[in-house]
MDTraj code that builds the backbone (N, CA, C; nanometers):
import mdtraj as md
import numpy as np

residues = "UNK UNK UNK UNK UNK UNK UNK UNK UNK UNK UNK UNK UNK UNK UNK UNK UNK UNK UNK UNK UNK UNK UNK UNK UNK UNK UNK UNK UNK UNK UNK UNK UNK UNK UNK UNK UNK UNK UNK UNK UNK UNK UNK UNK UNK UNK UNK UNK UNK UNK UNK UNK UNK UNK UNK UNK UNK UNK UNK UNK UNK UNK UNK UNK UNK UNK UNK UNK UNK UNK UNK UNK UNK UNK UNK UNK UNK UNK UNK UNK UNK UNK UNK UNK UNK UNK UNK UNK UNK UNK UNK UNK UNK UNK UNK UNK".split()
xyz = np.array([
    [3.1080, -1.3055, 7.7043],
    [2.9883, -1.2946, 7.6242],
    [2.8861, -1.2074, 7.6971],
    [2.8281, -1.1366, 7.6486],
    [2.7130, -1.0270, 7.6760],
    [2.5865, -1.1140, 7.7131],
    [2.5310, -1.1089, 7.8307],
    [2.4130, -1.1350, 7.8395],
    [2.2820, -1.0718, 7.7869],
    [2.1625, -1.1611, 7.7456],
    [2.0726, -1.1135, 7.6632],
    [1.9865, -1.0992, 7.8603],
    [1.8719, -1.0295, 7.7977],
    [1.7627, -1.0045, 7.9208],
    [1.7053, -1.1475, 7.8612],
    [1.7256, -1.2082, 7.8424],
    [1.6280, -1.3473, 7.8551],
    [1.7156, -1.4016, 7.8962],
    [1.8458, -1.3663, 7.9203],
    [1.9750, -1.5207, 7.9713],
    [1.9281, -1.5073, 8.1598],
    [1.9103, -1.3483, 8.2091],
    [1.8629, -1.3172, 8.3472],
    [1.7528, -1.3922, 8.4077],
    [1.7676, -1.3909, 8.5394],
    [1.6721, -1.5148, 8.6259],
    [1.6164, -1.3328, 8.6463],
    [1.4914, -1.3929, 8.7071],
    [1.3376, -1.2504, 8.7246],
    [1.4738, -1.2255, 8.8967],
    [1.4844, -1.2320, 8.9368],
    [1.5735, -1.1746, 9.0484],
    [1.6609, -1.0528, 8.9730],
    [1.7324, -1.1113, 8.8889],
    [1.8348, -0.9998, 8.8266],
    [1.7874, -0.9187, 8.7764],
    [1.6622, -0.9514, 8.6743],
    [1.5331, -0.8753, 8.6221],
    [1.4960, -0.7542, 8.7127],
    [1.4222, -0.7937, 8.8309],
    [1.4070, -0.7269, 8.9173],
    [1.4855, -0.6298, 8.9850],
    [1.6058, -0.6618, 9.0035],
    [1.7512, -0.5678, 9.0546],
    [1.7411, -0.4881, 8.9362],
    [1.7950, -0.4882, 8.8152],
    [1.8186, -0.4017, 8.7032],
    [1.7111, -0.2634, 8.6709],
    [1.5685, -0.3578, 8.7071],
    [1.4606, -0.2609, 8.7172],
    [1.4456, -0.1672, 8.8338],
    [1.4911, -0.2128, 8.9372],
    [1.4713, -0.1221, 9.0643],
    [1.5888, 0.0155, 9.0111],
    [1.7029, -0.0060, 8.9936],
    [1.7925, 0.0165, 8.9329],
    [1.8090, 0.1129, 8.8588],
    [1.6857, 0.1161, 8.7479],
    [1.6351, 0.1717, 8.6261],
    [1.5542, 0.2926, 8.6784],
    [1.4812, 0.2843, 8.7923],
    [1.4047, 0.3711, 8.8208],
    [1.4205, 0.4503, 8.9156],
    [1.6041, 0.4433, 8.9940],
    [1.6138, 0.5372, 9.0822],
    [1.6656, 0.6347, 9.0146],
    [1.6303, 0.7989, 9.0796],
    [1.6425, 0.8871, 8.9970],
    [1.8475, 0.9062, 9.0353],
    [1.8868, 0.9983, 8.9247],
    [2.0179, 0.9982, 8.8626],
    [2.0737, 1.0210, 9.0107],
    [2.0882, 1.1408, 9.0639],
    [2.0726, 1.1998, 9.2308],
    [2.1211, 1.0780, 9.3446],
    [2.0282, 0.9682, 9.2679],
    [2.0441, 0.8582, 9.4392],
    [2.1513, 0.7409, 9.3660],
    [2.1982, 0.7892, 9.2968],
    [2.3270, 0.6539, 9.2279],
    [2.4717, 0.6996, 9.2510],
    [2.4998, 0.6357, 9.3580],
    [2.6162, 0.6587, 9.4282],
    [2.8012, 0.5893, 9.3897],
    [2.8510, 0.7350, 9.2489],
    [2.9513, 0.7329, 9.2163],
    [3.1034, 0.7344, 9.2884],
    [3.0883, 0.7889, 9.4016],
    [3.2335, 0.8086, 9.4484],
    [3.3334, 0.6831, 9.4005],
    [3.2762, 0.5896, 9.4054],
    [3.3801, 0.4862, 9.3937],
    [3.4362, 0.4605, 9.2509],
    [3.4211, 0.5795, 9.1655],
    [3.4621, 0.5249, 9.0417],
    [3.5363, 0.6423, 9.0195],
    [3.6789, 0.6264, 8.9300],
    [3.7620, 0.7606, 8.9432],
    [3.7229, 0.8584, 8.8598],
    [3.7139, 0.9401, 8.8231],
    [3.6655, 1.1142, 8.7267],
    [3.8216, 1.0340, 8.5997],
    [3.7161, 1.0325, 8.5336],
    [3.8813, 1.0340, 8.3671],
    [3.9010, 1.1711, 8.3164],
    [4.0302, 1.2318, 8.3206],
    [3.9962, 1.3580, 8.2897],
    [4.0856, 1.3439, 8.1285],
    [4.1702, 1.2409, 8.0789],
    [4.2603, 1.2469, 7.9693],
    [4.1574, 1.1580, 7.8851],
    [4.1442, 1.2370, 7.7666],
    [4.0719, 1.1378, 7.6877],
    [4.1607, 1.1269, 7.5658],
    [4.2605, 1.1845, 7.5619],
    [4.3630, 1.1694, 7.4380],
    [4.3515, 1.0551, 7.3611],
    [4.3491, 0.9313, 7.4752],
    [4.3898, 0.8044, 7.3976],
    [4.2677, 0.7497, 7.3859],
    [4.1254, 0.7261, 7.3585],
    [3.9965, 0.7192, 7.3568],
    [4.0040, 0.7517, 7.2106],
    [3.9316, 0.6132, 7.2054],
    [3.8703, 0.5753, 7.0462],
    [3.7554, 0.5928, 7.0261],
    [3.6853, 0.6375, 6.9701],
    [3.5359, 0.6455, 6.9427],
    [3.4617, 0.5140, 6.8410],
    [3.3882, 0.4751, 6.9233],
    [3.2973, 0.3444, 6.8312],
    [3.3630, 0.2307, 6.8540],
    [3.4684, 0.2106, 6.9211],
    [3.5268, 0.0866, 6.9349],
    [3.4226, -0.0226, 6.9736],
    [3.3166, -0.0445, 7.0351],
    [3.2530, -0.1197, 7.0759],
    [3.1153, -0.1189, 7.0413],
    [3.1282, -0.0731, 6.9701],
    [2.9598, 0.0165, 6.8698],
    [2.9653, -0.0837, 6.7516],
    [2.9023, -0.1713, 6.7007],
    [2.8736, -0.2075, 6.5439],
    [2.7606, -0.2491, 6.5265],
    [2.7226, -0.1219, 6.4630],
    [2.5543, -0.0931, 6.3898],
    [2.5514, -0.2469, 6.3151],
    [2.4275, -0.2625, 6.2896],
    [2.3945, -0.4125, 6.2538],
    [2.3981, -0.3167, 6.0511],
    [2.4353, -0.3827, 5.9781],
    [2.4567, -0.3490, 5.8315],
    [2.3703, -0.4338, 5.7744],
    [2.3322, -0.4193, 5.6681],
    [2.2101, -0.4904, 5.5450],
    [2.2328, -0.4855, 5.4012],
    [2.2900, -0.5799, 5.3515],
    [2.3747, -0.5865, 5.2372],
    [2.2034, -0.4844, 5.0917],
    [2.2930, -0.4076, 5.0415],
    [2.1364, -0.3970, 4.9671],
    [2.2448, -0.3308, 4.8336],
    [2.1583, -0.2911, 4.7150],
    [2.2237, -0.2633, 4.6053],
    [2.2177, -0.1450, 4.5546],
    [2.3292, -0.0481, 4.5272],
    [2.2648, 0.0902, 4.5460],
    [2.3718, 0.1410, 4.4264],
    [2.2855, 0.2049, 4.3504],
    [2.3505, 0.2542, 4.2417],
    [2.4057, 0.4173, 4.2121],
    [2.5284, 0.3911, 4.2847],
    [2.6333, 0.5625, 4.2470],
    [2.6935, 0.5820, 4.1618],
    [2.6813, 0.7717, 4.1606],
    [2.8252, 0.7781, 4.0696],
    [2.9283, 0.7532, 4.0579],
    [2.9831, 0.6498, 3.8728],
    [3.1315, 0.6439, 3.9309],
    [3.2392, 0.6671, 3.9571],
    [3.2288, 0.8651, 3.9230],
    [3.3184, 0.9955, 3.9742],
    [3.3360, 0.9082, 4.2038],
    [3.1701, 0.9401, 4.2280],
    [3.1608, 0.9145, 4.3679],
    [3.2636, 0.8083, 4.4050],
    [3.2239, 0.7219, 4.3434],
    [3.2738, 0.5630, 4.4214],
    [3.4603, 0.5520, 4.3756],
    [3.4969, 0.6486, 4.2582],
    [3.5893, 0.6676, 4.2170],
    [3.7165, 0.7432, 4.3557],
    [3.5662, 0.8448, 4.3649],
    [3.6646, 0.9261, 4.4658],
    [3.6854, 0.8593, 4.6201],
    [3.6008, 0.7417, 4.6242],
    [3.5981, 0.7119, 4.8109],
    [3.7218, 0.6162, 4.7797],
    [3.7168, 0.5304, 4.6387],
    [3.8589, 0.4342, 4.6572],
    [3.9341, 0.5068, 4.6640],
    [3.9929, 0.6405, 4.6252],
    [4.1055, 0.6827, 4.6332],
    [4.1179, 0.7345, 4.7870],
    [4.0250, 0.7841, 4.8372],
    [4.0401, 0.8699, 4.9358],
    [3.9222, 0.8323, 5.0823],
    [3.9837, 0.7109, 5.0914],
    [3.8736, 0.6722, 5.2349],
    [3.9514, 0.7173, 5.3436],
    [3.8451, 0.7063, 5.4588],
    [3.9231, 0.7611, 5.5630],
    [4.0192, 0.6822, 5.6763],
    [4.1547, 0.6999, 5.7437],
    [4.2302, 0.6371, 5.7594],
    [4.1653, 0.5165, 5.8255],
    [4.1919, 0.4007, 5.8279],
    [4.2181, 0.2856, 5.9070],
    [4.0397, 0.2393, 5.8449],
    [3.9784, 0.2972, 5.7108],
    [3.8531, 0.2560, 5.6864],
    [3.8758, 0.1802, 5.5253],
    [3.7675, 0.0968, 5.4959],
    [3.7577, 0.0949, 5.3531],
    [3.6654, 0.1818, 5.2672],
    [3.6655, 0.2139, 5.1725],
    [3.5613, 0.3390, 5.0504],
    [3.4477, 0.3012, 5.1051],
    [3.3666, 0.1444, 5.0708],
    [3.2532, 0.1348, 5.1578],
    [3.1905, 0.1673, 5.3053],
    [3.2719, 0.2263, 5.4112],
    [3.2953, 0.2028, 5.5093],
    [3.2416, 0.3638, 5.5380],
    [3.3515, 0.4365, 5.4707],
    [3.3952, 0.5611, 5.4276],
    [3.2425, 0.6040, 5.3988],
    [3.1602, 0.5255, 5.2636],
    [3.0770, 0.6302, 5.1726],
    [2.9435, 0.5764, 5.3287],
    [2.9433, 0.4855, 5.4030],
    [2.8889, 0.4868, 5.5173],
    [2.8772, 0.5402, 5.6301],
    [2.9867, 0.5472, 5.6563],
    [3.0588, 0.7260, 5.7701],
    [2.9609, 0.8790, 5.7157],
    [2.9744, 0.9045, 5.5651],
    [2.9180, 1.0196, 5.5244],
    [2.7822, 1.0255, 5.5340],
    [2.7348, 0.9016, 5.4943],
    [2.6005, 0.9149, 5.4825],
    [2.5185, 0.8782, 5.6106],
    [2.5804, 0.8735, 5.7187],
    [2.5252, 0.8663, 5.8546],
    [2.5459, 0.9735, 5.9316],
    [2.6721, 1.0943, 5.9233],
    [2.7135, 1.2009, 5.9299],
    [2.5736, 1.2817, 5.8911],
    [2.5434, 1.2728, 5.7558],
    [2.4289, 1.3837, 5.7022],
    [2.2788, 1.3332, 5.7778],
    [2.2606, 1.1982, 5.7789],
    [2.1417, 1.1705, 5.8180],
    [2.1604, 1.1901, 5.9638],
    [2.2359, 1.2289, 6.0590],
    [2.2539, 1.2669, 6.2097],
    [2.2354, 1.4487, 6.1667],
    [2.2959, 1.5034, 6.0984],
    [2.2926, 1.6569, 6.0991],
    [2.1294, 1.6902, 6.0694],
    [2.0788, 1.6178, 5.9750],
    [1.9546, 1.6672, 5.9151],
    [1.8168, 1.6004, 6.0270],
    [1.9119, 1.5148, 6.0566],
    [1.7901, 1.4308, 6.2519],
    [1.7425, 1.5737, 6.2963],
    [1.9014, 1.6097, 6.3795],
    [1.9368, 1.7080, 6.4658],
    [1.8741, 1.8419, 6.4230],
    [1.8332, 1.8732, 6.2792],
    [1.7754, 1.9804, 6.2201],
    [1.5905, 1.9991, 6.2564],
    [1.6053, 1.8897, 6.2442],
    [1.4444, 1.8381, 6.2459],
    [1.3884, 1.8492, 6.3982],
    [1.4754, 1.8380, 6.5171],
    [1.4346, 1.8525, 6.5963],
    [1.4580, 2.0073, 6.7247],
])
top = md.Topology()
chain = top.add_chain()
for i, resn in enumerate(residues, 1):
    res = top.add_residue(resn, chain, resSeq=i)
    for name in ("N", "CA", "C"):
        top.add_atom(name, md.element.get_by_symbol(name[0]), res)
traj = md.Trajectory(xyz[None], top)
């Protein structure tokens, strides 16, 4: 189970923060190996955005086309969620 920052005693608090504020330069990697194969690397495996059930009214050409054609190992809902986080990341990225 993942600890919350309120499960931490102010000691660990304190370590994490010291931690936080040394610059990138003084954090001493050698001991961890370089991955150079990422072939087998999943993306998002451990990522799940918090979702909010709400009611949203599409076309039913749209919703027609995501049942037929979601993307592998997804459902249409899943799918018409993938796209529409895709555009709202491109049009972020535009903006800035």
């Amino acid at each position: 189970m993942k600890k919350k920052a309120s499960d931490l005693t102010p000691d660990q608090m304190a370590e994490l923060e010291a931690l936080a504020a040394q610059p990138e330069a003084r954090i001493d990697t050698t001991d961890v190996p370089e991955q150079r194969d990422w072939s087998g690397a999943r993306r998002g495996l451990f990522f799940r955005p918090v979702k909010q059930q709400i009611t949203l009214r599409l076309g039913a050409d749209v919703i027609d086309w995501f049942r037929k054609n979601p993307f592998p190992d997804e459902g249409w809902q899943t799918s018409i969620n993938r796209v529409l986080r895709d555009y709202v990341g491109k049009h972020e990225r535009e903006r800035t």
